[in-house]
NULOLO-884500 format. One line per 2 residues: number of its first residue (from 1); their letters; for each residue y, x, z of C-alpha. Coordinates in steps of 0.5 Angstrom, whole numbers, plus 2048, in hexadecimal, padded with zeros to 3 digits. Each point is the difference from the previous one (the first is absolute). Layout:
NUM) a) Y:X:Z | ...
This chain:
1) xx) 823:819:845 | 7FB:804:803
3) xx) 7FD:805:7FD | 7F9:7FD:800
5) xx) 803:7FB:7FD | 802:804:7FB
7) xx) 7FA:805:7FF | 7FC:7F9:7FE
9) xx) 805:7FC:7FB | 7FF:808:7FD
11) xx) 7F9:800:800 | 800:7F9:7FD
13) xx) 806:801:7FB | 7FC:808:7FD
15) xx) 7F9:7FC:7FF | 804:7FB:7FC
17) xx) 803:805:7FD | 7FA:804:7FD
19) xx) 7FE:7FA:7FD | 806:7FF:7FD
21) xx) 7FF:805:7FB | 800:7FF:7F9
23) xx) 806:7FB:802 | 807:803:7FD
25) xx) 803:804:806 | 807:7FB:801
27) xx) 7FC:7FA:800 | 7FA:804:805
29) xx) 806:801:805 | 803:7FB:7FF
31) xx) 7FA:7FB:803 | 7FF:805:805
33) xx) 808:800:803 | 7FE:7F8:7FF
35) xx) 7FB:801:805 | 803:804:805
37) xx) 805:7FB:801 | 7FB:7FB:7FF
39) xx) 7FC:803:806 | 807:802:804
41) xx) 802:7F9:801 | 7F9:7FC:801
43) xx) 800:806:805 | 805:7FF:805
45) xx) 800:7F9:802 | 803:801:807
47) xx) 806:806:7FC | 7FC:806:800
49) xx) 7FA:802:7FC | 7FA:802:805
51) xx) 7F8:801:7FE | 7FE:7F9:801
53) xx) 805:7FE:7FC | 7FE:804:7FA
55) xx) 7F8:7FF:801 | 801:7F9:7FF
57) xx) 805:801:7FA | 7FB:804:7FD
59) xx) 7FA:7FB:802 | 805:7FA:7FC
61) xx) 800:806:7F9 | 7F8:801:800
63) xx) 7FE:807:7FE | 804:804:7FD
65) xx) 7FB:801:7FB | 7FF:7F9:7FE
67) xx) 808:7FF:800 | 802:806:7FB
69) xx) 7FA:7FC:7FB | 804:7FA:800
71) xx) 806:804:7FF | 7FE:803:7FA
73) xx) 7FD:7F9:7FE | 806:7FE:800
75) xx) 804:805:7FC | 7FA:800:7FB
77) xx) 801:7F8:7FF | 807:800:800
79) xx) 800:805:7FC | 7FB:7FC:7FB
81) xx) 806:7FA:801 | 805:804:7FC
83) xx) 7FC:803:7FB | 7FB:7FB:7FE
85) xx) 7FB:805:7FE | 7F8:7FD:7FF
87) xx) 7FE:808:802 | 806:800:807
89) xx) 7FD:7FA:801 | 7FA:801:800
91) xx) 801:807:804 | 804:7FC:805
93) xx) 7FA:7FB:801 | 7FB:805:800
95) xx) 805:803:807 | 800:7F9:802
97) xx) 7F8:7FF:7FF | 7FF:806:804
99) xx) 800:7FC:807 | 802:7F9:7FE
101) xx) 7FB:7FB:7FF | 805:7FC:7FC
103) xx) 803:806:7FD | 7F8:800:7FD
105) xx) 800:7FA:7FE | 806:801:7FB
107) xx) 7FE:807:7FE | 7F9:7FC:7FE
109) xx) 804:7FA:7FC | 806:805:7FD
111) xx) 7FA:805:7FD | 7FB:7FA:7FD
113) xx) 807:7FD:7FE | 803:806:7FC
115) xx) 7F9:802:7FE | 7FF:7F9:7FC
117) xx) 807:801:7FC | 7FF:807:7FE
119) xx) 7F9:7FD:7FD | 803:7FA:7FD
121) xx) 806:805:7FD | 7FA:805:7FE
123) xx) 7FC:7FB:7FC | 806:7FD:7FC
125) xx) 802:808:7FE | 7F9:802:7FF
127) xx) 7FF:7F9:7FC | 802:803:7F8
129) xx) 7FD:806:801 | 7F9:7FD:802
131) xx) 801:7FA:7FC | 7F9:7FD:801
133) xx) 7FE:802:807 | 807:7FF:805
135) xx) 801:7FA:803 | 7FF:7FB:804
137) xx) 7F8:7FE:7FF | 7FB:7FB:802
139) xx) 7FA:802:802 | 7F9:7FE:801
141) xx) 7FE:800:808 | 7F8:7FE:800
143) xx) 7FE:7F9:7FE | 806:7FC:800
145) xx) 804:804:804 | 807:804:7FC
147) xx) 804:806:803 | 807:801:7FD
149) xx) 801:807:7FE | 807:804:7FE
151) xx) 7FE:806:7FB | 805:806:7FF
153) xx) 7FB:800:7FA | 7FC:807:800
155) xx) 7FA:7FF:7FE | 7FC:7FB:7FC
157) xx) 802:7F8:801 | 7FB:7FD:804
159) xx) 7FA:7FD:7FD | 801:7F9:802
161) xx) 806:7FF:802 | 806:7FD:7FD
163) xx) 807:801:800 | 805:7FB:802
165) xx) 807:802:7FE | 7FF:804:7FA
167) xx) 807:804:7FE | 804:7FB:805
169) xx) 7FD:805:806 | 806:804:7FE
171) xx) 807:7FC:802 | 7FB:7FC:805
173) xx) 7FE:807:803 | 806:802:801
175) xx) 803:7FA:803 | 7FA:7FF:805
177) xx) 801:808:802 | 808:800:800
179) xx) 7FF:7FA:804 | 7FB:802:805
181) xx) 803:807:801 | 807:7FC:802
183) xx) 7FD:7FC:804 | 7FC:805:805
185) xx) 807:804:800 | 803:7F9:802
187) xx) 7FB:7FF:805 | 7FF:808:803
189) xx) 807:800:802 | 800:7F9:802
191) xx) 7FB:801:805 | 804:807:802
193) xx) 806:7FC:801 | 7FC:7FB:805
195) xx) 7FD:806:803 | 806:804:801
197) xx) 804:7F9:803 | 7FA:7FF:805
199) xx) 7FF:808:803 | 807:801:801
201) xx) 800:808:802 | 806:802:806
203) xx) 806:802:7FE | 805:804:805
């Protein structure tokens, strides 16, 4: 290898490296070696690895930058697979919203999901100590129009408005928001898996 060669896939593999922080140090180094192998066999088509063949190796990568974020993307979701926490999942895929279209758009459903089953779970525990205004409320909207409306229960019950579950908001409450949060971690990781599939990273 001659040493310009040498000197680009460094270059290359120390921006990566700076973008890289935060990531455990043996899994950091682990990617980089990966890569440098990577490189190294893309590179020498003909037997030795020349300049030519190192640009065109890390033109195929993309920018270091851009890599060392899908990098890290992947570890997060990964690490999101595994423990199946709401908040890892969601810090995986604020990670993944960060630069992905997609990404943004399981961000924007995980939080509306999550966001409604703590509300659903809120309202079911706040129901007997606010027994006349939390629950599940139909209210009037105009001439003919209604709005329906879940109510923690601070504050008076709403004139004009009638609840609809009464004391079965409890178990329906808790059911509904269980459920929801269930279904938008199933949903994240899923998506994080399709992903994760799709954008398979180089490996050494």
């Amino acid at each position: 290898m001659s040493d310009q060669a040498q000197q680009k896939i460094e270059a290359y593999l120390g921006r990566l490296r700076q973008r890289l922080r935060g990531m455990n140090d043996d899994d950091a180094r682990e990617i980089v070696e990966e890569l440098r192998s990577h490189i190294t066999d893309r590179a020498a088509g003909d037997g030795s690895v020349m300049p030519a063949g190192v640009d065109e190796a890390l033109a195929a990568l993309g920018h270091p930058e851009e890599l060392a974020g899908q990098y890290m993307t992947d570890s997060l979701l990964a690490r999101a697979e595994i423990s199946r926490s709401p908040v890892r999942i969601l810090e995986s895929l604020f990670r993944w919203a960060s630069w992905s279209a997609a990404g943004f758009l399981v961000l924007l459903g995980s939080i509306l999901g999550y966001f409604f089953g703590v509300v659903f779970i809120l309202v079911a525990a706040l129901k007997p100590f606010h027994p006349e205004s939390a629950g599940l409320w139909v209210l009037p909207s105009g001439i003919s129009d209604f709005e329906i409306s879940l109510r923690l229960g601070f504050g008076n019950p709403p004139s004009g408005g009638r609840e609809v579950l009464g004391w079965w908001i409890i178990p329906a409450g808790f059911a509904a928001g269980c459920w929801l949060v269930i279904l938008t971690t199933r949903l994240a990781l899923w998506c994080a898996r399709r992903y994760r599939k799709s954008r398979a990273l180089p490996r050494g």
